[in-house]
Residue frames as qw, qx, qy, qz and C-alpha x, y, z in Angstrom:
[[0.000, 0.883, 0.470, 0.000, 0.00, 0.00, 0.00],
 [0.069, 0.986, -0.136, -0.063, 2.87, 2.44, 0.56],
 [0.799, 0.237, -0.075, 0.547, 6.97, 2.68, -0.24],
 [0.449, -0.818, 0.130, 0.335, 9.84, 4.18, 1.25],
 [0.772, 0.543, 0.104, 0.313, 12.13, 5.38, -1.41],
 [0.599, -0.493, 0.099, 0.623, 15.53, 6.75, -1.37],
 [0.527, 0.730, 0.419, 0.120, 14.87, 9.42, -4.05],
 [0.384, 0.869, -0.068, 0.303, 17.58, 11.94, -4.10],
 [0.813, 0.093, -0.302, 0.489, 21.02, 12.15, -3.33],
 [0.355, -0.608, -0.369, 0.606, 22.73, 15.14, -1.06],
 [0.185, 0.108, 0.451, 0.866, 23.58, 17.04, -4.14],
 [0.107, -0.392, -0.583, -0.703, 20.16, 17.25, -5.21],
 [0.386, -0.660, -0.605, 0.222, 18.70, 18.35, -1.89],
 [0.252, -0.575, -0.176, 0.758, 20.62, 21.23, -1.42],
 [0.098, 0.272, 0.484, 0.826, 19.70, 22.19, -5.03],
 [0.392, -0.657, -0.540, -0.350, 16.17, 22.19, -3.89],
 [0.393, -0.724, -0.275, 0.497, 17.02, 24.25, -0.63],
 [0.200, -0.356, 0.267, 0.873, 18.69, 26.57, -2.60],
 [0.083, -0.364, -0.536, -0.757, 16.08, 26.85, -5.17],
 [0.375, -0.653, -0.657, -0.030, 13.32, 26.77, -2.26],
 [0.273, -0.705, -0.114, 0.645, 15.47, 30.44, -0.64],
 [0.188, -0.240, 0.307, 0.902, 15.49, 31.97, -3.40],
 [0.025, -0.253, -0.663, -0.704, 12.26, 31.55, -4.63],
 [0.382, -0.047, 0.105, -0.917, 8.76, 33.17, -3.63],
 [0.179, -0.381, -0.894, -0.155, 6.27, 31.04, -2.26],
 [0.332, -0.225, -0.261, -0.878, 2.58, 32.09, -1.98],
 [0.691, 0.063, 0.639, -0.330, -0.69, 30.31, 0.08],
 [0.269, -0.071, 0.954, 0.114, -1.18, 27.11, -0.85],
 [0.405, 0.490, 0.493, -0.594, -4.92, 28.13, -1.47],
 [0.141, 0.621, -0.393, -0.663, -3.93, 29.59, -4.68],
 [0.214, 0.120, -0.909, -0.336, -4.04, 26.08, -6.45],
 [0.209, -0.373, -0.899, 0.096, -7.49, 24.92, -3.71],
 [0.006, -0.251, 0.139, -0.958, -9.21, 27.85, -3.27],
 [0.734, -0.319, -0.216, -0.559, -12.62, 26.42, -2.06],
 [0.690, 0.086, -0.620, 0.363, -10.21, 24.05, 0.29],
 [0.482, -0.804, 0.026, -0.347, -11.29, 24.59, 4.22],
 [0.855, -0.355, 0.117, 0.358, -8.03, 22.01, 5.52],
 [0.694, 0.388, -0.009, 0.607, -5.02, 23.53, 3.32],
 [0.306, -0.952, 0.005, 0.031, -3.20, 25.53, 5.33],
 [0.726, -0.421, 0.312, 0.446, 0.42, 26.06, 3.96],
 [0.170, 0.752, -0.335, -0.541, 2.65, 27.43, 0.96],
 [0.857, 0.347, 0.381, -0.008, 3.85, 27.17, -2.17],
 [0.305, -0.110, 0.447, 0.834, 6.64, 27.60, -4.73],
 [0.470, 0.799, 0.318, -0.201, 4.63, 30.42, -6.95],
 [0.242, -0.701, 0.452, 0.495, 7.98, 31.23, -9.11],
 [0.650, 0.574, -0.063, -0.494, 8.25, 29.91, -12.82],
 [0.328, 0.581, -0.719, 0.195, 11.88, 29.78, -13.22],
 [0.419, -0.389, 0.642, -0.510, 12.18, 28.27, -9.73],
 [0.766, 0.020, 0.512, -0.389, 9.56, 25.55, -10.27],
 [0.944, 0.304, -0.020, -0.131, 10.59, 24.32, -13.64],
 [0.238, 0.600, -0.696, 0.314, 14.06, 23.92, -11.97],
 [0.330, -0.366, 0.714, -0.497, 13.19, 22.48, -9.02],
 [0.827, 0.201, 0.178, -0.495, 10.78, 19.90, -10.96],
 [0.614, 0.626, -0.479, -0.046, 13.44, 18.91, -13.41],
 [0.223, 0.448, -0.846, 0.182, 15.58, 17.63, -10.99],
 [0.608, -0.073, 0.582, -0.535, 12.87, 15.78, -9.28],
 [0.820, 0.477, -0.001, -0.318, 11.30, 14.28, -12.60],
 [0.369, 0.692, -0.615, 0.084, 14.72, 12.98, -12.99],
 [0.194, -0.464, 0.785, -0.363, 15.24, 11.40, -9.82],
 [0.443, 0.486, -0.242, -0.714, 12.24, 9.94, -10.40],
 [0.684, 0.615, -0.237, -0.313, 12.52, 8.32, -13.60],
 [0.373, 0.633, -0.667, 0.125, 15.73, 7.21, -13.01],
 [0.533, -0.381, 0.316, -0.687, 14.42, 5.26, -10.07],
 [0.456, -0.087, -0.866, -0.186, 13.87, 1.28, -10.04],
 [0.022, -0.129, -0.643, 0.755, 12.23, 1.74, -6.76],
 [0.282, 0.479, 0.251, -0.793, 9.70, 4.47, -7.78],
 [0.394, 0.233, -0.640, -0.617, 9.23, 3.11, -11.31],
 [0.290, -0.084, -0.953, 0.016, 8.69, -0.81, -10.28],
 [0.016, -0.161, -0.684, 0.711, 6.06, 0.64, -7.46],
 [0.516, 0.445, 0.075, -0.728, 3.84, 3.39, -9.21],
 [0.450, 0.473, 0.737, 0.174, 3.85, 1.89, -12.37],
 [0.243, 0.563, 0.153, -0.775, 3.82, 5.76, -13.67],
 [0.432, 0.772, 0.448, 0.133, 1.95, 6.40, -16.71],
 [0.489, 0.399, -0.140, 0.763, 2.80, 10.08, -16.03],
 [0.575, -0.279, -0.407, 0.653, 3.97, 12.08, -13.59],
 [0.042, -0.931, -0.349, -0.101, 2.56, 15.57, -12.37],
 [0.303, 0.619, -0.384, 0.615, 5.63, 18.39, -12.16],
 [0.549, -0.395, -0.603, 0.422, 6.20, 18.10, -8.43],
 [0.057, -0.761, 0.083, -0.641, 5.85, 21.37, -6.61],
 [0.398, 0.011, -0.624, 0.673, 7.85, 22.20, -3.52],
 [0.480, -0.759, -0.255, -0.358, 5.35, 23.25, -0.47],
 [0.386, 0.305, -0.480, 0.726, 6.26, 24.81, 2.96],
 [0.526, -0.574, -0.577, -0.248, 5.17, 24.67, 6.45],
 [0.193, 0.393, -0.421, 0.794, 5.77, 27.27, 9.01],
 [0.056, -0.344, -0.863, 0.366, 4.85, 26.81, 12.77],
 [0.393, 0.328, 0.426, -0.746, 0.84, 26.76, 13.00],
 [0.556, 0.397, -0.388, -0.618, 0.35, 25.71, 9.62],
 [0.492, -0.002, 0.846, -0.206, -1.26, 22.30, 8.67],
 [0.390, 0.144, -0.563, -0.715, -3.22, 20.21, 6.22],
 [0.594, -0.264, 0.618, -0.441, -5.91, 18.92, 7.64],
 [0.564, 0.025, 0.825, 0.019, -7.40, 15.11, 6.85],
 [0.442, 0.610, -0.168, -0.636, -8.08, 14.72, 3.38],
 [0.800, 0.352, 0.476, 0.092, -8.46, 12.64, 0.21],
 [0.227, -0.371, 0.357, 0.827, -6.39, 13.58, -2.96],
 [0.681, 0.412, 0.175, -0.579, -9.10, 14.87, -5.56],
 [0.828, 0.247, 0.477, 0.159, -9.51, 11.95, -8.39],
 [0.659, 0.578, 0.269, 0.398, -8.37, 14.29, -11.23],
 [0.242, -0.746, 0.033, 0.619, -5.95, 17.02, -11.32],
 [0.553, 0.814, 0.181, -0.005, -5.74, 19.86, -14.76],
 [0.540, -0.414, 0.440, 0.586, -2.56, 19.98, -16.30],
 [0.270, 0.526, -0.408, -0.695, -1.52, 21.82, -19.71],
 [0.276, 0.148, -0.826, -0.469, -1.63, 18.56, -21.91],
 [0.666, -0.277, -0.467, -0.511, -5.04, 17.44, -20.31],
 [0.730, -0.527, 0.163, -0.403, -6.69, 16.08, -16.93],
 [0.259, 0.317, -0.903, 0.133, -4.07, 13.50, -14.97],
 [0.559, -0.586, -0.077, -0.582, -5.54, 11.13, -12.77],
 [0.077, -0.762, 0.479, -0.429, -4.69, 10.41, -9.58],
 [0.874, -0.180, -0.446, -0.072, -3.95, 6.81, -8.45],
 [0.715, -0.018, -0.350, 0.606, -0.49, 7.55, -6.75],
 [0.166, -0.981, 0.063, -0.079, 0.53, 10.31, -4.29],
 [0.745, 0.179, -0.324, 0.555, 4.13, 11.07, -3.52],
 [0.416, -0.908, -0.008, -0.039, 5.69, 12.88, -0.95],
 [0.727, 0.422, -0.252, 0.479, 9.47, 14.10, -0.96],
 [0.623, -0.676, -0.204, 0.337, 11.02, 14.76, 2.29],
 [0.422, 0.693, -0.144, 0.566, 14.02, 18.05, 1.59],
 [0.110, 0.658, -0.474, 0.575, 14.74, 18.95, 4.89],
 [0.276, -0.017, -0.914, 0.297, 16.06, 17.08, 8.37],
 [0.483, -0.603, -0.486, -0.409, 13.09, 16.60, 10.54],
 [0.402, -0.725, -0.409, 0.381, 14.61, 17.86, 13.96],
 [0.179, 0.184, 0.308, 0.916, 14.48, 21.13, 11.88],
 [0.442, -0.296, -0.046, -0.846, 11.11, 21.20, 13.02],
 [0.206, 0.030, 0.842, -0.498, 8.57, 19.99, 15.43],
 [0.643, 0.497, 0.394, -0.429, 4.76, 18.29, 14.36],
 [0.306, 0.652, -0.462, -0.517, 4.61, 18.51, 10.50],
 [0.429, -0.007, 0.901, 0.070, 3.97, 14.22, 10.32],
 [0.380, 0.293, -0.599, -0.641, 2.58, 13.06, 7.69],
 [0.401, 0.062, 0.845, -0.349, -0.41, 10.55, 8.96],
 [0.436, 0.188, -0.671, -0.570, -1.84, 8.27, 6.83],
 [0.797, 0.018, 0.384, -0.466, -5.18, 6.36, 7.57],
 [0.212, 0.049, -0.947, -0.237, -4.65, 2.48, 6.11],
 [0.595, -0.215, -0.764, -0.127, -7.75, 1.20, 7.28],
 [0.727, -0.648, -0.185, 0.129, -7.56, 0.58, 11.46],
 [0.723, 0.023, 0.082, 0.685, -3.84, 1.58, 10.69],
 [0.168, -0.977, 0.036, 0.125, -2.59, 5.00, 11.97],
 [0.806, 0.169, 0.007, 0.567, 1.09, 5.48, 9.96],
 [0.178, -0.958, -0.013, 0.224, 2.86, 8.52, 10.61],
 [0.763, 0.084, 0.157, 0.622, 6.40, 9.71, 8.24],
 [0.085, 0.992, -0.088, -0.007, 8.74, 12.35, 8.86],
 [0.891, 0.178, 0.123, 0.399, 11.81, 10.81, 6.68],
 [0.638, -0.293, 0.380, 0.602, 15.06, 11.83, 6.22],
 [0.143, 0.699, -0.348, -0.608, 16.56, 14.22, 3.38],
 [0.241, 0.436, -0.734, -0.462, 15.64, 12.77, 0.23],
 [0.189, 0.043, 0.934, -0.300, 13.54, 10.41, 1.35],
 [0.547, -0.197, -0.216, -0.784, 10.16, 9.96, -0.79],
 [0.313, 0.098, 0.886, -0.329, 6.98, 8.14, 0.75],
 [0.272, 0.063, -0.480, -0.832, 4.80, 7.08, -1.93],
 [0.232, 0.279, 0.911, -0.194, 1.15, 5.17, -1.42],
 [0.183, 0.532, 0.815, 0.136, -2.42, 5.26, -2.62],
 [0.029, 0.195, -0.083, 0.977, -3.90, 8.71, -3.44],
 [0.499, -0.450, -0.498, -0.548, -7.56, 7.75, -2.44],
 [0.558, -0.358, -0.623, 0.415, -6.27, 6.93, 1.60],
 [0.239, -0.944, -0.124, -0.191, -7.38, 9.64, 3.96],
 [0.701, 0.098, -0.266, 0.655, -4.13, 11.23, 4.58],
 [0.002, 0.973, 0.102, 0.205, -3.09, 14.79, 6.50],
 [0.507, 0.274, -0.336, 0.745, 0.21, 16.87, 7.70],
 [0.560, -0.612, -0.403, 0.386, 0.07, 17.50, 11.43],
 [0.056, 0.977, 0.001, 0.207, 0.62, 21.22, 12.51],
 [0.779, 0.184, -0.328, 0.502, 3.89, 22.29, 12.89],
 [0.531, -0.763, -0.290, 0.229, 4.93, 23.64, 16.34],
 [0.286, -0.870, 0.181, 0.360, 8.16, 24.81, 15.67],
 [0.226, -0.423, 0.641, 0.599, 10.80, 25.68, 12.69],
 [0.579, 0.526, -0.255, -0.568, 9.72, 24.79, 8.83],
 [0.715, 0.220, 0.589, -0.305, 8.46, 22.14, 6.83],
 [0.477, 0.541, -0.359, -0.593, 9.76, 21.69, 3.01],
 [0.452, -0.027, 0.836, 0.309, 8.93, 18.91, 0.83],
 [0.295, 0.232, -0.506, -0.777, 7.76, 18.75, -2.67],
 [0.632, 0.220, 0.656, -0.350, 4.50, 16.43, -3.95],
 [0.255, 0.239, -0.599, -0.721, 3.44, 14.77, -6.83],
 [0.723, 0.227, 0.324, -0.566, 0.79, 13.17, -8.27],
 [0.083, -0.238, 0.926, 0.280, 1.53, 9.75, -10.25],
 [0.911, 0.162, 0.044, -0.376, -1.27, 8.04, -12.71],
 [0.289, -0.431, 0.854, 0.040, -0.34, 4.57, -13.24],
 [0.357, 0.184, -0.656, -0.639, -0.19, 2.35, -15.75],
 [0.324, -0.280, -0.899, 0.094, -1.96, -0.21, -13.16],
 [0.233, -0.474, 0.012, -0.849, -5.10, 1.87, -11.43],
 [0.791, -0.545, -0.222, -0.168, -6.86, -0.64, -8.84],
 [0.107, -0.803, 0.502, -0.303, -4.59, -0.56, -6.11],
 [0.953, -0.143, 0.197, -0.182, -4.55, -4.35, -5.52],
 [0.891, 0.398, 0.086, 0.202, -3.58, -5.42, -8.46],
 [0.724, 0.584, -0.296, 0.215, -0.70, -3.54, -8.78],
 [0.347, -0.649, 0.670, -0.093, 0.92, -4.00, -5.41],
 [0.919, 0.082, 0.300, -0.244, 0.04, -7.88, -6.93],
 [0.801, 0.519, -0.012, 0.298, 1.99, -7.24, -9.79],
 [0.006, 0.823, -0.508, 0.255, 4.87, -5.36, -7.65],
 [0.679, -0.442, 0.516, -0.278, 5.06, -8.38, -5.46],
 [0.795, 0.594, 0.123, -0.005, 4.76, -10.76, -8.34],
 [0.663, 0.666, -0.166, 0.299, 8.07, -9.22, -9.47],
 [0.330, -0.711, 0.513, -0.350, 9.78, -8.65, -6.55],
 [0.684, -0.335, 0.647, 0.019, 9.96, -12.57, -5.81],
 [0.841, 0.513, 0.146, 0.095, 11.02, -12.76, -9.47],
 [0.003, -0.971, 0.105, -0.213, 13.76, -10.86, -8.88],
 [0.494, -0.619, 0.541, -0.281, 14.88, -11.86, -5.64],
 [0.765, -0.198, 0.605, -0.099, 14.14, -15.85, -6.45],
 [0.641, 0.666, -0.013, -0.382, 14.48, -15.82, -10.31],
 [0.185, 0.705, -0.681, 0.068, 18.12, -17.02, -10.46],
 [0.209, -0.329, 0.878, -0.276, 17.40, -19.98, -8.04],
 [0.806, 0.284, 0.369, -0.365, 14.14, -21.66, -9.95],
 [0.495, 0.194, 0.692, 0.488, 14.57, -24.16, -12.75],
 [0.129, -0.198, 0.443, 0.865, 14.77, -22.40, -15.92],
 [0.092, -0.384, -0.873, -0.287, 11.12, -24.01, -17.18],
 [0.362, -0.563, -0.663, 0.336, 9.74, -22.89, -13.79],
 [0.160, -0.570, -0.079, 0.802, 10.94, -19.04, -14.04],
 [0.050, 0.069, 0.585, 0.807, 9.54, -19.02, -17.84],
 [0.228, -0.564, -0.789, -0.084, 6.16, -20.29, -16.42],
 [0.423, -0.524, -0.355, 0.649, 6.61, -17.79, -14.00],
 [0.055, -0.099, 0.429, 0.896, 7.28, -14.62, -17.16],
 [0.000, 0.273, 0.836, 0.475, 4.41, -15.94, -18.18],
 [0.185, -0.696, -0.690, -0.079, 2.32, -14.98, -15.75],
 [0.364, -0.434, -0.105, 0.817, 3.89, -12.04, -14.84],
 [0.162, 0.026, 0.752, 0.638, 3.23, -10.96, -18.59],
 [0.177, -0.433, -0.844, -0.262, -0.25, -11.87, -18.63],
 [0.258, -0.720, -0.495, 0.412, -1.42, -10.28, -15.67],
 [0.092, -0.546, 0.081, 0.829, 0.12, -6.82, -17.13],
 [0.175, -0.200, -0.532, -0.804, -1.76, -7.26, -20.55],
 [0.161, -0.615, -0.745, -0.205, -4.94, -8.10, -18.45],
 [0.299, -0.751, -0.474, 0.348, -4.58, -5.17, -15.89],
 [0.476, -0.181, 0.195, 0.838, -2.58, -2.29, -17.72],
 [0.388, 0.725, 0.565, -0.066, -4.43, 0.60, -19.16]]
């Protein structure tokens, strides 16, 4: 249902701090304006954001982790947000569709990118409703957390110091959320055990791997 990913090296963190001081962020509203939980900022900066996206969209891509998980289709520019103490998002669903220049994405995946250390600040978790399941992630530099976009998620208020990570939004080539942790898993003990099955046994195996992505892939 969700992934820890190691998404960006130190390099590319301090880029993003350095693009994130130098650049002009704005309420968060601005993008939810009918939004009664969204309490926090935004990169509002042109330059800024299609820098600070690039190297994300990169990281990314480049990913076996974050590929092999989402499954993207494609991938919404990330946009760095910021949380200063008192500020919060309360509980919330991500909406099903979000409007982008080349047409409407929709939203199966959420991401979250973690950019600065977390005893930098106080509150500012990230709590995700599984079910009965109460999760809670405030990760390391560079750290993404990536899971379902339809779970009732929210960012705790932050008490003290600032809050920066970036977000994206991930359609996927697999939309029911079952199936493709099925077909992550699936490949994962292909992977892991693929080398140590008879040769017959790991083709049989392709096979269904294979199958299951022409029946569930859209």
């Amino acid at each position: 249902m969700f992934k820890l990913v190691q998404l960006l090296d130190d390099g590319a963190v301090r880029a993003l701090r350095d693009i994130a001081a130098g650049g002009q962020f704005v309420d968060g509203k601005i993008s939810n304006p009918h939004s009664k939980v969204k309490n926090n900022l935004q990169l509002h900066d042109a330059n800024a954001y299609e820098r600070s996206s690039k190297i994300l969209l990169e990281a990314m891509v480049q990913n076996p982790d974050f590929m092999e998980f989402a499954f993207p289709a494609r991938i919404a520019p990330p946009l760095m947000t910021r949380y200063a103490p008192g500020m919060h998002y309360g509980l919330h669903p991500d909406t099903a569709y979000i409007p982008l220049p080349e047409g409407q994405l929709r939203t199966d995946v959420s991401c979250t990118v973690f950019l600065n250390d977390p005893a930098d600040y106080d509150g500012g978790a990230l709590h995700v409703q599984l079910g009965s399941a109460d999760l809670r992630f405030k990760e390391a530099p560079g750290v993404a957390i990536i899971y379902p976009s339809h779970t009732l998620h929210e960012v705790e208020p932050v008490t003290r110091g600032e809050r920066l990570v970036a977000i994206t939004f991930i359609q996927s080539l697999i939309p029911d959320v079952q199936q493709r942790n099925l077909i992550y898993e699936l490949n994962e003990v292909a992977a892991l055990e693929g080398l140590n099955m008879a040769p017959e046994n790991y083709t049989r195996l392709q096979a269904v791997q294979y199958q299951l992505l022409r029946m569930w892939r859209r």
